[in-house]
C-alpha positions as CSV (number, residue, x, y, z in Angstrom):
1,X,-5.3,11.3,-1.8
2,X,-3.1,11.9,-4.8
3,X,-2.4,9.0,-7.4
4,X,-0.3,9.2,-10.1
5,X,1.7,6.4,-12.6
6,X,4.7,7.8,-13.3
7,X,7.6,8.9,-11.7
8,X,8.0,12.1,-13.4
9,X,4.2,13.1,-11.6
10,X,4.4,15.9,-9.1
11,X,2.3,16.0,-6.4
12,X,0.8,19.5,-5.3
13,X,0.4,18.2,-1.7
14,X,0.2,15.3,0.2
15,X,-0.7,12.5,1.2
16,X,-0.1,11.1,-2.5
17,X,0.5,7.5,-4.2
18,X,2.7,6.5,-6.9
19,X,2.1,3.1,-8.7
20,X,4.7,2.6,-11.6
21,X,4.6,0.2,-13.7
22,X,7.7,-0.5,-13.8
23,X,8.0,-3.7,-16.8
24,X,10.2,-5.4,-14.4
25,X,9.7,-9.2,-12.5
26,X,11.9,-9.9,-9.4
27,X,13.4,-12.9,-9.2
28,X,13.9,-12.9,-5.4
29,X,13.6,-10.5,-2.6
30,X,16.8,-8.9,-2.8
31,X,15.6,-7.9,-6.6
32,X,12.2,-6.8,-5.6
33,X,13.6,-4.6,-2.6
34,X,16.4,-2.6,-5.0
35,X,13.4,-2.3,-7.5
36,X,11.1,-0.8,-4.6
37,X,14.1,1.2,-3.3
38,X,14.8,2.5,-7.0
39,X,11.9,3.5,-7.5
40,X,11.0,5.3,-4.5
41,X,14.6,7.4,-4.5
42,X,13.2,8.7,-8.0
43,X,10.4,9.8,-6.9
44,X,11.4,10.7,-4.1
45,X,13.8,12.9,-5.8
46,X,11.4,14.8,-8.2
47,X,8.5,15.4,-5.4
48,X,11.4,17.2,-3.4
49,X,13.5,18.6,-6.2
50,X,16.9,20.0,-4.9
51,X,16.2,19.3,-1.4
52,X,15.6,15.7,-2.1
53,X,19.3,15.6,-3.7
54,X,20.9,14.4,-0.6
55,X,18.2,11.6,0.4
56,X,18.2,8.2,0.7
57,X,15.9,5.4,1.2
58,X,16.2,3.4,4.9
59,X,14.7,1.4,6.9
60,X,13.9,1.9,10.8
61,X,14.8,-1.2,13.4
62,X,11.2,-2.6,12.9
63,X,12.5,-2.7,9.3
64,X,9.6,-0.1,8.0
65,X,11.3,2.4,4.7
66,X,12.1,5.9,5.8
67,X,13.8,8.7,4.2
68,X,16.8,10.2,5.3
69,X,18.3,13.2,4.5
70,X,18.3,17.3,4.8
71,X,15.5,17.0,2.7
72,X,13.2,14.8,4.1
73,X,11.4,17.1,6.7
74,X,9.4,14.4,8.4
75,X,8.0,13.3,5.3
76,X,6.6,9.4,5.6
77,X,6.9,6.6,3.0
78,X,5.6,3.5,2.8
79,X,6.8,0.8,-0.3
80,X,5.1,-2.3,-2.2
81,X,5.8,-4.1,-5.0
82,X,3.5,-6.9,-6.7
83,X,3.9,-8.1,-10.8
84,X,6.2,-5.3,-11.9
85,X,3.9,-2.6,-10.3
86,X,6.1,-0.5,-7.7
87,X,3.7,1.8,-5.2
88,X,5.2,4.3,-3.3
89,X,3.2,6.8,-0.5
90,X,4.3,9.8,0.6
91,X,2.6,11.8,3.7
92,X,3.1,14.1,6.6
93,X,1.3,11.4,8.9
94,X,2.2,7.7,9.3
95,X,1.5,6.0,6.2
96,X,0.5,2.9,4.3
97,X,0.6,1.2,0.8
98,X,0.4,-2.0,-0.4
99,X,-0.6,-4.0,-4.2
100,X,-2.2,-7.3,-4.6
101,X,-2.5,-9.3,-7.9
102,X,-6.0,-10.3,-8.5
103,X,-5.9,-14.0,-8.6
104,X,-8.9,-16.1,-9.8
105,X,-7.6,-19.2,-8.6
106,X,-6.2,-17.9,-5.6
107,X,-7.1,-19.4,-2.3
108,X,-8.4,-17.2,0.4
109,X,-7.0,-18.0,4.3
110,X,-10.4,-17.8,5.9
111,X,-8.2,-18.0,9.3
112,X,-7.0,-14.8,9.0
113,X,-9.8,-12.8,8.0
114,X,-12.1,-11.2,10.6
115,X,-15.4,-12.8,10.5
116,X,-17.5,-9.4,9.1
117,X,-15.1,-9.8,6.2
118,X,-15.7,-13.8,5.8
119,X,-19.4,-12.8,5.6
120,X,-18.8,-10.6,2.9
121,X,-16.8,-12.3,0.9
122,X,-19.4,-14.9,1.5
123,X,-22.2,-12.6,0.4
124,X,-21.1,-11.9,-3.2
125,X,-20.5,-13.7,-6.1
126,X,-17.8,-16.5,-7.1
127,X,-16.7,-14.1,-9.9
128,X,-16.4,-10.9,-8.3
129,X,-14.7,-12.6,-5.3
130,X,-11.1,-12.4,-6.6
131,X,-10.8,-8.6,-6.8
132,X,-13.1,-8.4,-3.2
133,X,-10.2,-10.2,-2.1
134,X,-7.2,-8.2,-3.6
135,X,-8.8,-5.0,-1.9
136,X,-9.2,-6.6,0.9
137,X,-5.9,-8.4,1.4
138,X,-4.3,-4.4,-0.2
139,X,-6.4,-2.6,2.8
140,X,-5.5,-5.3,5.8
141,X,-1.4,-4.8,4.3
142,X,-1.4,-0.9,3.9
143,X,-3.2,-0.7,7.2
144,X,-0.6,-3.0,9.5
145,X,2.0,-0.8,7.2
146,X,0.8,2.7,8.7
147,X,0.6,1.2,12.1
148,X,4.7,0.2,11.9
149,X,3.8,-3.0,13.2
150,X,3.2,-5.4,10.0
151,X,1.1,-8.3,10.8
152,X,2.7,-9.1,14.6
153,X,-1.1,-7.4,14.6
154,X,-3.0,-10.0,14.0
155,X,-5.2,-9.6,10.4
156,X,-7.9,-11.7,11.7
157,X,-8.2,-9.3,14.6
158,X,-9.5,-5.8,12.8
159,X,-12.5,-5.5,10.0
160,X,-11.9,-3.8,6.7
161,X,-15.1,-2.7,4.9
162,X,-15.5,-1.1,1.6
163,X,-18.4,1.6,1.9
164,X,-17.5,2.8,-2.1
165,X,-15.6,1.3,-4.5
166,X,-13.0,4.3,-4.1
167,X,-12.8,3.5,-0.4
168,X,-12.3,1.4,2.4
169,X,-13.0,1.4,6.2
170,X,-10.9,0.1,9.1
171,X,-12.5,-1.1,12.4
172,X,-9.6,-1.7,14.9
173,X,-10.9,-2.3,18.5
174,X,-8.2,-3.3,20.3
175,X,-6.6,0.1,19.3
176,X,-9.3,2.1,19.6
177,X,-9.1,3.0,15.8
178,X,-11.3,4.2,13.1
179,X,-10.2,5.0,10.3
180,X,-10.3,5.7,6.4
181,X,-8.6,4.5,3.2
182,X,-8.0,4.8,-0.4
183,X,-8.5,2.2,-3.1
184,X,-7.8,1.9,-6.8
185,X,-7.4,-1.2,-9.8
186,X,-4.4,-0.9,-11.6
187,X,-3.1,-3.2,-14.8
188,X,0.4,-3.9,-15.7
189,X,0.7,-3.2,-19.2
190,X,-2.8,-4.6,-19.6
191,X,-1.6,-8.6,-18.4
192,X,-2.9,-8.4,-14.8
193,X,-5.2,-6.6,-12.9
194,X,-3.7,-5.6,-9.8
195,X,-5.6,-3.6,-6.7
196,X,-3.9,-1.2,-4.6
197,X,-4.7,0.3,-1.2
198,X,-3.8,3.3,0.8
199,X,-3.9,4.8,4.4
200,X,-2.9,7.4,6.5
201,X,-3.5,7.5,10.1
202,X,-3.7,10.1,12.6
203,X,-1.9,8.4,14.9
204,X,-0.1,4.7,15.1
């Protein structure tokens, strides 16, 4: 996995993540889907040069972004946007991204975390819990994201693990999936600390 913070980054192959800090707070939805879409048609742009000319950013029926275009070739995105930090993935296989502020007073929902991950959170310390948290809540998102299906699949219902601090590890038995993700901490202009998660899957 590629990572890169600026829009300008090429990547020399793929799969590869973007997260911009962009400066920018949405007011509202709308606002933080033209910020995402933006963002993604620039970099979208430079990673394809000419050929990306003609694309645009759209969504599927489920509602999940896809490029369109001459361009495009097959090429997956996924889209998140949390406290002016854009993240945008690009790979040949289904994809998935997503950002979460690190909150210290956040509250966790205990319902809809799998019970391995309840005991982990458990397991560690009151002050180290936020950012457990943001990587966890980044993983469960990114993953749900590559599958297409957003959290119809139930969160509680998979375990997300972190065997290194640069990775995490889904367990999805009732899709007979195993798989691997990327993980990085991220600060917006040095206000918040942010963690961001990655995945691409095989198959969805």
């Amino acid at each position: 996995m590629h990572w890169f913070h600026s829009v300008a980054a090429t990547a020399p192959s793929y799969p590869a993540v973007w997260l911009v800090d962009t400066q920018e707070r949405p007011g509202n939805l709308a606002e933080r889907s033209r910020l995402r879409r933006g963002t993604a048609r620039l970099v979208v742009a430079r990673q394809l040069g000419s050929a990306g000319a003609g694309c645009v950013i759209a969504h599927d029926p489920a509602g999940q972004p896809r490029i369109d275009g001459p361009g495009a070739g097959g090429l997956r995105i996924s889209l998140a946007t949390r406290a002016g930090i854009v993240a945008v993935a690009l790979a040949r296989q289904p994809v998935g991204v997503d950002v979460e502020l690190v909150d210290p007073a956040g509250i966790v929902p205990r319902e809809a975390l799998h019970p391995d991950e309840l005991s982990m959170l458990d397991a560690i310390g009151a002050g180290a819990r936020p950012l457990a948290f943001a990587r966890l809540w980044a993983a469960k998102e990114a993953y749900v994201k590559a599958l297409g299906t957003g959290f119809v699949h139930p969160p509680e219902s998979f375990a997300v693990s972190f065997p290194s601090p640069e990775r995490f590890h889904v367990d999805d038995p009732s899709r007979g999936i195993a798989a691997e993700g990327f993980l990085r901490t991220v600060e917006n202009g040095g206000r918040e600390t942010l963690a961001a998660a990655a995945i691409v899957l095989d198959r969805a």
